[in-house]
C-alpha positions, 0 to 999 in steps of 0.5 A: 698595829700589824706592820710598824713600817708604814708609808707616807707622801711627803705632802700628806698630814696623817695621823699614826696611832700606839695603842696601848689599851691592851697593855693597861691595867683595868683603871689605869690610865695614860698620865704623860706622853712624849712623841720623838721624831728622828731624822729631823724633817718630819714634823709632829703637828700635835699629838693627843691621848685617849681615855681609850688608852691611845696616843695619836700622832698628826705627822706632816712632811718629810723628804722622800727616801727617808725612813723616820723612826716615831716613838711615843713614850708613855707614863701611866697613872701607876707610874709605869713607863714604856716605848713602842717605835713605828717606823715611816717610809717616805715616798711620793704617792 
């Protein structure tokens, strides 16, 4: 990711991405995943990891004006834990 600021229409259902390919070890793999969303409002409609070493986010509403912060904390099958946070501006579009 260049920028973990991005920006979302209120009515848009996107996907957002924490690519963790280049973090993993060679054969290690992503075991579990959590995706946490604050403020309330915006909604995760599911999530989904990779074999490429990826988790996707499926984000849908929001009230406009508001910031989200989206982590997504990972365990891996080496049993290493880590958490990258994208932040998301609501706006209409």
């Amino acid at each position: 990711m260049s920028s973990n600021v991005f920006i979302k229409d209120p009515n848009a259902t996107l996907d957002y991405g924490f690519d963790w390919s280049q973090w993993l070890d060679n054969g290690e793999t992503i075991s579990d995943y959590v995706i946490d969303t604050s403020p309330c409002g915006i909604v995760n409609l599911y999530s989904t990891s990779t074999i490429t070493g990826s988790v996707v986010a499926w984000l849908t509403s929001g009230c406009v004006g508001t910031r989200y912060s989206i982590a997504c904390k990972m365990t891996t099958s080496a049993s290493r834990v880590d958490e990258r946070t994208i932040k998301i501006d609501v706006k209409e579009r």
